[in-house]
C-alpha positions as CSV (number, residue, x, y, z in Angstrom):
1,X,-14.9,26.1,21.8
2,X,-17.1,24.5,24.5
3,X,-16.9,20.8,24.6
4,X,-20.4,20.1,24.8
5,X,-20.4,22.1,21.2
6,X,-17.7,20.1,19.5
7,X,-18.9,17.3,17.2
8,X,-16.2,15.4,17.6
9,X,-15.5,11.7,19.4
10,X,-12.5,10.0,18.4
11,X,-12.0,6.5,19.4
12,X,-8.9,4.3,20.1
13,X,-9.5,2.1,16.9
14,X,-9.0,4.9,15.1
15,X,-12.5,5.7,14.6
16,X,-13.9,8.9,14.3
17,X,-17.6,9.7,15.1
18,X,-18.8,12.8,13.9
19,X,-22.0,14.6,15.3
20,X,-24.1,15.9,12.4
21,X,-26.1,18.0,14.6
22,X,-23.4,19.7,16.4
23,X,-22.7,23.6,15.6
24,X,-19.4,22.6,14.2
25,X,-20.4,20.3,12.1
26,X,-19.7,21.5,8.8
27,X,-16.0,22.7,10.2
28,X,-14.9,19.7,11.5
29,X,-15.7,17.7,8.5
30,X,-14.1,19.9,6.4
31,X,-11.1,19.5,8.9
32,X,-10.9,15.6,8.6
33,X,-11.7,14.6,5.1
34,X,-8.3,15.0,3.6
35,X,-6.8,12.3,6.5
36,X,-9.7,10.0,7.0
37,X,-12.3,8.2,4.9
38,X,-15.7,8.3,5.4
39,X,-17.1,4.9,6.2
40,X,-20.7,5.5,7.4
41,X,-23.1,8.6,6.7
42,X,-26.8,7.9,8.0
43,X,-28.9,10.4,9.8
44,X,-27.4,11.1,13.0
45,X,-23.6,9.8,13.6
46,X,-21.2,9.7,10.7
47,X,-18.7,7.9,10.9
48,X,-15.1,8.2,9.7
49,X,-11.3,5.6,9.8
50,X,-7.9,6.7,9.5
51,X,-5.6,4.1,7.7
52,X,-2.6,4.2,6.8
53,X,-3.7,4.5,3.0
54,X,-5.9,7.6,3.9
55,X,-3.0,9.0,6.2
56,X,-0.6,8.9,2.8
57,X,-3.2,10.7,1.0
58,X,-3.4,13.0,3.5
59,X,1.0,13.5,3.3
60,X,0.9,13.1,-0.6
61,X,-1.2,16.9,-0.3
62,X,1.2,18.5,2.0
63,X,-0.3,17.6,5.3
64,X,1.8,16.5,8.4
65,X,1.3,14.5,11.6
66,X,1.2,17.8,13.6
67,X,-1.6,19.3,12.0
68,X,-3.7,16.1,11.9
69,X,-3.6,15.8,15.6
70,X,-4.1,19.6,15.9
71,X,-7.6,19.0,13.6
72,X,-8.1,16.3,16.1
73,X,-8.0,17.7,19.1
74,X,-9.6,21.1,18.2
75,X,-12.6,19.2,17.6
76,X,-12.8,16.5,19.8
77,X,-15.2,16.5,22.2
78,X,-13.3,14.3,24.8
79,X,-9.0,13.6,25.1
80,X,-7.7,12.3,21.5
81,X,-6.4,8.7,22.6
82,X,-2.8,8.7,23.2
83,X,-2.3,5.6,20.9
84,X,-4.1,7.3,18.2
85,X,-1.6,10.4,18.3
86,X,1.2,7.5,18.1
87,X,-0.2,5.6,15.2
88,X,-0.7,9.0,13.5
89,X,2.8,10.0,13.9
90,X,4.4,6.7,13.1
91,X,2.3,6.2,10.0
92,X,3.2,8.9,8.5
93,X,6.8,8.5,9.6
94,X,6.6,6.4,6.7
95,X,5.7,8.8,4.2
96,X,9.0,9.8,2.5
97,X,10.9,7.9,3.7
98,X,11.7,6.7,0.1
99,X,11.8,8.8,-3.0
100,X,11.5,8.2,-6.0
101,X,13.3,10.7,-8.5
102,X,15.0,11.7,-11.9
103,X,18.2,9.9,-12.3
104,X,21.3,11.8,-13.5
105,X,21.2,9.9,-16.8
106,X,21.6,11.1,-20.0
107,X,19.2,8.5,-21.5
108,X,16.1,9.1,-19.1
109,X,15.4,5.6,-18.6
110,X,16.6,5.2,-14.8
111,X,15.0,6.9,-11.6
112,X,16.7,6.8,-8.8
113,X,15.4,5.8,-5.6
114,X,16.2,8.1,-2.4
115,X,16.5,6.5,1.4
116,X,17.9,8.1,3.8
117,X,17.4,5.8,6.7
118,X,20.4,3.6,6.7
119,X,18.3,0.4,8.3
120,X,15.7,0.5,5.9
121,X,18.0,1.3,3.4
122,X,19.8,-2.1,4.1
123,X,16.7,-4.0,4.5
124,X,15.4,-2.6,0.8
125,X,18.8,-3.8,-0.7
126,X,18.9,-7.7,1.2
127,X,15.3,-8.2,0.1
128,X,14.6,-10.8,-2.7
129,X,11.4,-9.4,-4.2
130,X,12.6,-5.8,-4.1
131,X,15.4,-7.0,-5.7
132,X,13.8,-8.2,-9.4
133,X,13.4,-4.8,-9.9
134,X,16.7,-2.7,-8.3
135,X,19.7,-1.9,-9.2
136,X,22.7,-1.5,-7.3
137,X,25.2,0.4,-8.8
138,X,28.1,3.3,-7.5
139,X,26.5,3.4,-3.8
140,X,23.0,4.2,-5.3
141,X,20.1,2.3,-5.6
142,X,18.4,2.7,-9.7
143,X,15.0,1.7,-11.1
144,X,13.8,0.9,-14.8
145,X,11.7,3.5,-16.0
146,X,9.4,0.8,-17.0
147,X,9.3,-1.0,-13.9
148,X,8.2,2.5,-11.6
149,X,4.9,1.7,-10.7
150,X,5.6,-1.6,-9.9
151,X,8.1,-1.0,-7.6
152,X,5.6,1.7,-5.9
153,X,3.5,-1.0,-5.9
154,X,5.6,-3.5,-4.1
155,X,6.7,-0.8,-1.6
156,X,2.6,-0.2,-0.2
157,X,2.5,-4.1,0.3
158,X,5.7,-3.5,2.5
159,X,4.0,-0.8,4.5
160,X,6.1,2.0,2.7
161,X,4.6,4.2,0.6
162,X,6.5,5.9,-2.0
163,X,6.6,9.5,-2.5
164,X,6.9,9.9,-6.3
165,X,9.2,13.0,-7.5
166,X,10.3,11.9,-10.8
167,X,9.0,14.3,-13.7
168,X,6.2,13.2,-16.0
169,X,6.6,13.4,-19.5
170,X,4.6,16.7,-21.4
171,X,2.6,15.6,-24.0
172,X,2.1,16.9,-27.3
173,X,0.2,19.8,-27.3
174,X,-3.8,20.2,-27.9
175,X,-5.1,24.2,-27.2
176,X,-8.9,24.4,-26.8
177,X,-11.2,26.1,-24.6
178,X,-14.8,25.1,-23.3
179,X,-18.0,26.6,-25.0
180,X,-19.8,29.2,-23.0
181,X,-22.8,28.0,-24.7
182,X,-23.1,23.7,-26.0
183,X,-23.7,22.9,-29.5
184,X,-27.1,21.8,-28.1
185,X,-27.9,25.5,-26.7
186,X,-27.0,25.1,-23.3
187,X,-25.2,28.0,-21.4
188,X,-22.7,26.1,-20.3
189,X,-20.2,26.6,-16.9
190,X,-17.9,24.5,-15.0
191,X,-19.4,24.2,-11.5
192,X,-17.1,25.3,-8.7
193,X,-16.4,21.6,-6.9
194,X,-15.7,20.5,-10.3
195,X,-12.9,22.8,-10.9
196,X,-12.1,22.7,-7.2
197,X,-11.3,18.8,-7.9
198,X,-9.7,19.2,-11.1
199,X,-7.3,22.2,-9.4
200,X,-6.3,19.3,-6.7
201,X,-5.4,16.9,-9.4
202,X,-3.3,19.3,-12.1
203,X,-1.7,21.4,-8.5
204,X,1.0,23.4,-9.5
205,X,2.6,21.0,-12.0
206,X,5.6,20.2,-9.5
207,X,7.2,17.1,-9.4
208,X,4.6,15.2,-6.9
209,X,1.5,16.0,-8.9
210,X,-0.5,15.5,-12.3
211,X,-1.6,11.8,-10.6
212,X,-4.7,11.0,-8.8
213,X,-7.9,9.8,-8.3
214,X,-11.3,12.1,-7.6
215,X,-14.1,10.3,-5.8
216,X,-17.7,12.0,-6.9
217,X,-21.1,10.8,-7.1
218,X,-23.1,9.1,-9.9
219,X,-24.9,12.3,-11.6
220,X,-22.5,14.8,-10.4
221,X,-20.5,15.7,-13.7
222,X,-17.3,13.4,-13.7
223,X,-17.1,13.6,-17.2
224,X,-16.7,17.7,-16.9
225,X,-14.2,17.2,-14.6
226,X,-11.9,15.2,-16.7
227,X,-12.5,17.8,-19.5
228,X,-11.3,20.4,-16.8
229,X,-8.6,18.5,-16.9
230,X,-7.7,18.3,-19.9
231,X,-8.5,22.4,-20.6
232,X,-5.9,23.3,-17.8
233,X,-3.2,20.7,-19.3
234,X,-3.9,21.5,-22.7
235,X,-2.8,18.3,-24.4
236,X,-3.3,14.7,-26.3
237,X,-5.4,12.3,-24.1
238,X,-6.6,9.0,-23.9
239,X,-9.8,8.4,-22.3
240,X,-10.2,4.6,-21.3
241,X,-14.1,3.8,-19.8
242,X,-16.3,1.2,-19.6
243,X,-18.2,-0.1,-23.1
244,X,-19.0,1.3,-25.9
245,X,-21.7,3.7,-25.3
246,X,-19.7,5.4,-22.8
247,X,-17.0,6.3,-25.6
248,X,-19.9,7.5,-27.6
249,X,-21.0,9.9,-24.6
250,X,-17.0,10.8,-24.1
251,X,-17.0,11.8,-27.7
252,X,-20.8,13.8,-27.2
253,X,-19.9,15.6,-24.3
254,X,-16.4,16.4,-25.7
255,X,-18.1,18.0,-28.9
256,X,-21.0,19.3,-27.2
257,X,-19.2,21.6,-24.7
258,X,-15.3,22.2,-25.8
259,X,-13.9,23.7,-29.3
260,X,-12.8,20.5,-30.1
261,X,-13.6,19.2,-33.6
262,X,-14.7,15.7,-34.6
263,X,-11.0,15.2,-36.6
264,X,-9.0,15.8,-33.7
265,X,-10.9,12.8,-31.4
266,X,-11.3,9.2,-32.5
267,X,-13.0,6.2,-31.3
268,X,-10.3,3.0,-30.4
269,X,-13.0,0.3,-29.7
270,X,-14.1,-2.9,-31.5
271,X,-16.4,-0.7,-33.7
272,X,-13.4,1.5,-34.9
273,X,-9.5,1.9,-34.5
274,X,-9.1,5.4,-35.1
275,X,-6.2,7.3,-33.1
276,X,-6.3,11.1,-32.9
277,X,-5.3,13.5,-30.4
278,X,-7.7,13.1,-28.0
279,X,-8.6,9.0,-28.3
280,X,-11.5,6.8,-26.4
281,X,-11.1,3.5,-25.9
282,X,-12.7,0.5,-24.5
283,X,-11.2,-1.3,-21.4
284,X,-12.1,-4.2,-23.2
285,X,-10.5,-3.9,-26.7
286,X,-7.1,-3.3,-24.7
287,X,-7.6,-6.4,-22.4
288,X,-8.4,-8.6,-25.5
289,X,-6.1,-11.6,-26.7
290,X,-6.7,-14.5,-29.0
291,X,-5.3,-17.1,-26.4
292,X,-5.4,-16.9,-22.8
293,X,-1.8,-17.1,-21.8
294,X,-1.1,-14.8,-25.6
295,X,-0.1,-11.3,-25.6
296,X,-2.4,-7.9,-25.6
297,X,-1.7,-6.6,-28.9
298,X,-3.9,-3.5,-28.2
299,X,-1.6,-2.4,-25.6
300,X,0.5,-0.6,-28.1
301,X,-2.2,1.9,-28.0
302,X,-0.1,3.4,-25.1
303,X,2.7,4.1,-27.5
304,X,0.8,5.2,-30.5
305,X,0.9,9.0,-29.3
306,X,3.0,11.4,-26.8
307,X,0.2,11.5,-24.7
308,X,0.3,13.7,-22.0
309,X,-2.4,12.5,-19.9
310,X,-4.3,9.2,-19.6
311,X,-7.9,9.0,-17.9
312,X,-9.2,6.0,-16.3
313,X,-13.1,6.2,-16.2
314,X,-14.6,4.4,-13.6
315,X,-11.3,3.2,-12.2
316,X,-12.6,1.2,-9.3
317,X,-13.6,-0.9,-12.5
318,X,-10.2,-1.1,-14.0
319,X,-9.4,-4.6,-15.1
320,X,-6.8,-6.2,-13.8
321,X,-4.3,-6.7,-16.5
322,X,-4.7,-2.9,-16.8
323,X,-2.9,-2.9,-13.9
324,X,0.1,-4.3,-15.8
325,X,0.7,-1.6,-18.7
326,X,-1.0,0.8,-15.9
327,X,2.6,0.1,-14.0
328,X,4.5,0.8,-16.8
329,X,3.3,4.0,-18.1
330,X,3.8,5.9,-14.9
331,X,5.8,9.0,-16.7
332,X,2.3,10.4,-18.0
333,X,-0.2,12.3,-15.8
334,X,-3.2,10.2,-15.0
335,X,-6.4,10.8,-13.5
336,X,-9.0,8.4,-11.9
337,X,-12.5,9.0,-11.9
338,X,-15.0,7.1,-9.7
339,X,-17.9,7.1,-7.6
340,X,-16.9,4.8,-5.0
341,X,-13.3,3.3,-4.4
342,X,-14.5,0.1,-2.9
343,X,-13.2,-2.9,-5.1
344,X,-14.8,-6.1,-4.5
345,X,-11.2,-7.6,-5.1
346,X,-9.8,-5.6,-2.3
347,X,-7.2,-3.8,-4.8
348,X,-7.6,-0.2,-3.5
349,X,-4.0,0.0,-2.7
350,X,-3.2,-0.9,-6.7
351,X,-5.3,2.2,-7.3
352,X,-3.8,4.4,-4.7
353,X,0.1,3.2,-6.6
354,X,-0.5,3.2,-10.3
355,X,-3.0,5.6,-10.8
356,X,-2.3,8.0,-7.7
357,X,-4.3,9.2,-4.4
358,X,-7.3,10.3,-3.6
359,X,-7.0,13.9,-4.4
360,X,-10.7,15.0,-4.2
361,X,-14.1,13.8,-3.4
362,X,-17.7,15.6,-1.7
363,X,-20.2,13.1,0.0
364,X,-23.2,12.5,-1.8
365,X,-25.9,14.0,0.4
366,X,-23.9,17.3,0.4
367,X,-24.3,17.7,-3.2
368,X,-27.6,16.8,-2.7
369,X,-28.5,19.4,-0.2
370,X,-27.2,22.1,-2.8
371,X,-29.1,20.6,-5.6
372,X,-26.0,19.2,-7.7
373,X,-27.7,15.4,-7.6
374,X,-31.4,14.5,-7.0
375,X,-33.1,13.7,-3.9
376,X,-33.6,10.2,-3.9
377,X,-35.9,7.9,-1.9
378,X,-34.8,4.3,-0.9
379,X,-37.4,1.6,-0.7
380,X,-36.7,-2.3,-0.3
381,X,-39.7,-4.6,-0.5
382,X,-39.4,-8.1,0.9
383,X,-42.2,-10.6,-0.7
384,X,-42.1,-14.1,0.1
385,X,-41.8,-16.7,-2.4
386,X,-44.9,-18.6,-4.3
387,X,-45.6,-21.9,-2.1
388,X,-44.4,-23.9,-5.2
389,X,-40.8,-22.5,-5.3
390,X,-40.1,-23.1,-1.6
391,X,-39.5,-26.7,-1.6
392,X,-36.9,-26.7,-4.6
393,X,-35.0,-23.6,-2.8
394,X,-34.9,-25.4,0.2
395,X,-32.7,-28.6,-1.2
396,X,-31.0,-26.0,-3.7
397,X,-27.3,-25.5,-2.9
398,X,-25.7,-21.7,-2.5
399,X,-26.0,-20.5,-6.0
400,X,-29.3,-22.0,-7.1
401,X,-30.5,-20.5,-3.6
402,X,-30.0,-17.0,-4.9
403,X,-31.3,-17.6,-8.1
404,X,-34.4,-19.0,-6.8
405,X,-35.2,-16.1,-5.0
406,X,-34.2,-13.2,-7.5
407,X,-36.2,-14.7,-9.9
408,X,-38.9,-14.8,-7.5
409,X,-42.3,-14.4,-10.1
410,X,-43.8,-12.6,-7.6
411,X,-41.8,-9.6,-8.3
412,X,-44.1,-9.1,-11.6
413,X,-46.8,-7.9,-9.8
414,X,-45.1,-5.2,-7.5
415,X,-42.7,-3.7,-10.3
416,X,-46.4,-3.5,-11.9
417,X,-47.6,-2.0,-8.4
418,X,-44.5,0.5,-8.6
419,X,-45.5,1.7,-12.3
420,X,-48.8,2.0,-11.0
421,X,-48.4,4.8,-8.3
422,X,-45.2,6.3,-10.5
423,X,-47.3,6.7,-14.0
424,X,-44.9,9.8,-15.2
425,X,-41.4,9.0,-13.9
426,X,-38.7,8.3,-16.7
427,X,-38.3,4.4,-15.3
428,X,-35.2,1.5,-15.4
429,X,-36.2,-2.0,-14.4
430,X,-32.7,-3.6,-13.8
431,X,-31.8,-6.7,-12.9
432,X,-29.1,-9.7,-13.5
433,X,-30.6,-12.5,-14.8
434,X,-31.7,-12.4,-18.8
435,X,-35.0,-15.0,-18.3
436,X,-36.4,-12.8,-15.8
437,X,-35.8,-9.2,-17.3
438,X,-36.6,-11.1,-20.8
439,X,-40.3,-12.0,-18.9
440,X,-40.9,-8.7,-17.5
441,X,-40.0,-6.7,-20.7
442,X,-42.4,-8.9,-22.8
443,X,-45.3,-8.5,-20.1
444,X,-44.5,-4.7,-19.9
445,X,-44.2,-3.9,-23.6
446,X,-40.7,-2.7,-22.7
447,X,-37.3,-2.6,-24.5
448,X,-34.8,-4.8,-23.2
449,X,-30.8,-3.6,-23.1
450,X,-28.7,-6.4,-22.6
451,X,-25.4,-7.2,-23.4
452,X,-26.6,-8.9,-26.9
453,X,-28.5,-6.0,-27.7
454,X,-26.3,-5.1,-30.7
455,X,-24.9,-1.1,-30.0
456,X,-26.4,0.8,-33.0
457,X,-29.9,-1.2,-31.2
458,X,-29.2,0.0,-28.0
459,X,-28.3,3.7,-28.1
460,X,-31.6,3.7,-30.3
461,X,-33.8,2.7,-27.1
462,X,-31.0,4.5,-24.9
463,X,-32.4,8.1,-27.8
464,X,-35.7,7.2,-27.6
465,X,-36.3,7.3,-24.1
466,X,-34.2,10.7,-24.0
467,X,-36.9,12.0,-26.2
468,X,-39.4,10.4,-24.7
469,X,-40.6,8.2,-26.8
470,X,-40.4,5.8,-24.5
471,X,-41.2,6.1,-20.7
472,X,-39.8,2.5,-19.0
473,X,-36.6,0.2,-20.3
474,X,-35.4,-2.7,-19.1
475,X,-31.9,-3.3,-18.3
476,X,-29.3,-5.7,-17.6
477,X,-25.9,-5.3,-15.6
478,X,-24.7,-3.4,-18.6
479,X,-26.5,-0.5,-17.8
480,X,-24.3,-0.1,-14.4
481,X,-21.9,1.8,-15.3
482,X,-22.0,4.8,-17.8
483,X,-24.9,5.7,-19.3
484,X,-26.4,8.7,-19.5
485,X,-30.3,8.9,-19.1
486,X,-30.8,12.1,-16.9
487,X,-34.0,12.2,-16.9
488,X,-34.6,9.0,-15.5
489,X,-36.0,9.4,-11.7
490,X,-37.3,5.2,-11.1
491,X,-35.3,2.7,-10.5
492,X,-36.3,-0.9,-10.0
493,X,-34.0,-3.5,-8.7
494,X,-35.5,-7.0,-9.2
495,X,-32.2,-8.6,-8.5
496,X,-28.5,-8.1,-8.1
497,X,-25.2,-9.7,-7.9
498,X,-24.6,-11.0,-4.8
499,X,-23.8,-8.2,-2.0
500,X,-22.0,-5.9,-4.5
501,X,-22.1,-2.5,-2.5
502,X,-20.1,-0.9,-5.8
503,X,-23.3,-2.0,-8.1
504,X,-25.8,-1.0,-5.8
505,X,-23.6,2.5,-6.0
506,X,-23.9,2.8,-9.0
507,X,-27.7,1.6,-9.9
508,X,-28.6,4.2,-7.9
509,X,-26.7,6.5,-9.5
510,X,-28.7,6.1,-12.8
511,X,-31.3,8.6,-11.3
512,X,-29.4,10.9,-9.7
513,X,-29.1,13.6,-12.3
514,X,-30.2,16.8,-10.9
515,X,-34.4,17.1,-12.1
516,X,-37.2,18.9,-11.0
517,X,-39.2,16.1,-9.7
518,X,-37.2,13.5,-6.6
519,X,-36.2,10.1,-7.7
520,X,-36.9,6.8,-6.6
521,X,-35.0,4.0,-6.0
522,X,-36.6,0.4,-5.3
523,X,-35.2,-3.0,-4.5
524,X,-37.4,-5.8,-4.7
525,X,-36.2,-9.5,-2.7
526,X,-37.4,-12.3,-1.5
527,X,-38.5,-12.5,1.8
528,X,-36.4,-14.9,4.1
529,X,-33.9,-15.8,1.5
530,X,-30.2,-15.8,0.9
531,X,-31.2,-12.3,-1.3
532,X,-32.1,-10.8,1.9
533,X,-29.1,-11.5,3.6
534,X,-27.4,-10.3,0.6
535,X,-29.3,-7.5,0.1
536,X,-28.3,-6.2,3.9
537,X,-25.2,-6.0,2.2
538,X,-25.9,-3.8,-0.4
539,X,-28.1,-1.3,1.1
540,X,-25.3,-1.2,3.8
541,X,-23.4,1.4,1.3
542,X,-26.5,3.6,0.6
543,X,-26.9,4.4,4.2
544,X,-23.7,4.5,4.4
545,X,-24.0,7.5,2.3
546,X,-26.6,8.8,4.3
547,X,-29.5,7.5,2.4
548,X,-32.5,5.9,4.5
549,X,-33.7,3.0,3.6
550,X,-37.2,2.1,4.3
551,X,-38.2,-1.5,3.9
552,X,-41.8,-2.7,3.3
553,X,-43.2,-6.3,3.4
554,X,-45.4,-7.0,0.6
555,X,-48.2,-9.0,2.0
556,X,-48.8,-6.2,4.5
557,X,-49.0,-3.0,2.0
């Protein structure tokens, strides 16, 4: 290949800069998806990182230093830094280094753990944390079956990953077989990503696989993918998600489209406590205890079935003492579903040890370009505030600042302005704080979805503007994460929290369902403002995607 063609540049920080209009575009992303992570997507340069985390991935599905650097340097356009090829070489030197597999004990409740190198070996046995959770017995170093992804855990904050061979437990059975056409009468098909992703996950059923994580957009049928799951595995699942109306579209989708009947999946929430072979359950009912320091009797959930695979919905979301009974149930296949793995708490690495890799994801404007998730347009406009307001925001302290400004009553008149030159679209006004969404639902006739909208309430607004009925809700924080409005193509943001790049993710998301008309997404601040500086922030991930963002100043429109 000529130089000049390859797209190519990859820097000594371990940086790669990819040329979307080069000829071998589409080839050399292809090439270094699986071993970097894509940090930046916007018109012209994208921009990918190698760390060590996406350098295990890359070894946890069979790929080795030498064909990294060969992927590399076929389609760099200038020398591949020498320290890169090192870094390459010695991070992945790491990678099974330690094993992890089956004991040979009668009772099944030890794994064994595996290291060859006799230094690292000796450092593993003299340190103190490792310790609480090793055994040292006949030459051999043991671990507690219940204690397995902790350990894994504790390894990654050592720089070692651990490369997980023990066997997972098969579940009880559960045959069943999609619908060629849905209950609603829909033909019905698995779309080939989908199945693609749900292949990388289920693999060939060797020790090694049946754990992971798949990173796909808002819109682009996550839901079918854990369901292709569960068809190739055939057995009893738990489902954990979000709230409440996302079990209730678990349990729609699951009858809708599979051969499932209505007695073999029950609802495990604060509504109901019904267990079947396929369960849904709440993040929340399992995290709940009637003192803080008291136990989490919902946990025994866990235990109530053989279950042969557990999926995490939205697992960038999973709550932190999840993380604990997460650690402990490591003998049963799992698989993560999520449309960005950025954590605000900077716990990616828990993800990538109790849960498993990345094993699939597609960036969001290729799906777009094949029609998969709607065309959306991103539009921030910056208003100042009223003169009234700009004293008190000036002595207010941090907080207060923000609040100030997102509750800007300005922001009436554009959302009306928006409505105005959008008079068909399906809309979602969301926003954070209650006052102001409570204002602009009153002054808009709208229905307001909040977190004390009581459930049976609000998947009645939620039917009603999938009929139709109604053409513009309003929405709190709870609509983030899990609903499903696809015809929805409007979205206004009149304020946020903070510089959450994982909400803004997933506000957008709320419109991407595939439709025949493009969506909208606006964002509404306050000009000169802490929201601003925030809001940089947030629209940072959308062109990060590869979204532009135009930004308009309301006293000049």
């Amino acid at each position: 290949m000529n130089p000049a063609e390859k797209s190519l540049i990859v820097q000594g920080d371990g940086s790669l800069l990819l040329d979307v209009h080069s000829p071998s575009y589409n080839e050399a992303r292809a090439a270094v998806s699986p071993f970097a992570e894509l940090e930046k997507s916007p018109e012209h340069i994208h921009t990918y990182r190698m760390s060590p985390l996406s350098l295990w991935n890359a070894a946890s599905a069979g790929l080795d230093a030498g064909a990294i650097v060969e992927a590399l340097s076929r389609f760099s356009r200038y020398a591949v830094p020498e320290n890169v090829v090192v870094n390459i070489r010695e991070t992945l030197s790491r990678y099974g280094k330690i094993r992890l597999t089956a004991a040979e004990s009668s009772d099944g409740d030890v794994l064994k753990l595996e290291i060859a190198d006799v230094a690292l070996n000796t450092e593993v046995r003299s340190n103190k944390r490792l310790g609480k959770y090793l055994r040292f017995e006949d030459g051999g170093i043991f671990v507690a079956l219940t204690d397995r992804g902790t350990i894994k855990q504790e390894f990654i904050r050592a720089g070692y990953p651990v490369e997980d061979e023990a066997p997972l437990a098969e579940g009880e059975s559960l045959p069943f077989a999609f619908r060629e056409c849905t209950v609603k009468g829909k033909e019905f098909c698995v779309r080939g990503y989908q199945k693609e992703a749900a292949a990388a996950l289920v693999a060939d059923r060797r020790p090694g696989t049946g754990f992971g994580t798949v990173v796909l957009p808002c819109g682009a049928g996550k839901t079918i993918v854990g369901m292709t799951v569960m068809s190739l595995l055939q057995t009893n699942t738990l489902i954990l998600t979000t709230n409440i109306a996302a079990v209730h579209q678990w349990i729609d989708e699951l009858l809708d489209k599979t051969g499932l009947s209505a007695a073999e999946i029950g609802e495990y929430s604060g509504e109901e406590k019904i267990i079947r072979p396929v369960t849904v359950a709440t993040y929340q009912i399992l995290v709940w205890r009637s003192a803080k320091d008291g136990a989490f009797p919902h946990f025994k959930l866990f235990r109530q079935r053989r279950w042969g695979l557990i999926i995490y919905d939205e697992v960038h979301l999973l709550p932190a003492p999840m993380f604990r009974v997460t650690a402990e149930i490591q003998s049963v296949r799992r698989l993560g579903l999520t449309a960005t793995l950025v954590r605000e708490d900077g716990r990616e690495e828990d993800v990538f040890s109790l849960v498993g890799p990345k094993r699939y994801d597609v960036p969001w404007k290729e799906l777009e370009a094949k029609g998969w998730i709607a065309e959306a347009n991103c539009v921030e406009i910056r208003l100042d505030l009223p003169e009234e307001l700009k004293l008190p925001y000036a002595v207010a302290d941090k907080r207060n600042k923000f609040r100030i400004a997102c509750e800007n009553p300005r922001k009436l008149a554009a959302v009306r302005e928006i409505l105005k030159n959008h008079p068909e679209d399906p809309t979602l006004i969301i926003g954070q704080y209650l006052d102001q969404l409570g204002i602009i639902a009153q002054e808009l006739g709208a229905p307001l979805v909040s977190g004390k909208t009581p459930n049976a309430e609000r998947e009645r607004i939620y039917g009603d503007f999938k009929a139709g009925r109604v053409r513009i809700i309003v929405v709190s924080k709870v609509a983030n994460f899990a609903i499903d409005l696809p015809d929805a193509s409007l979205a206004i943001q009149v304020s946020g929290s903070f510089g959450s790049r994982q909400e803004e993710a997933q506000r957008l998301g709320r419109i991407l369902r595939p439709k025949k008309r493009n969506s909208w997404f606006y964002s509404i601040l306050s000009r000169y403002t802490t929201e601003e500086t925030f809001g940089e922030n947030r629209q940072k991930f959308l062109t990060e995607q590869g979204y532009q963002y135009r930004i308009e100043v309301w006293e000049d429109l």
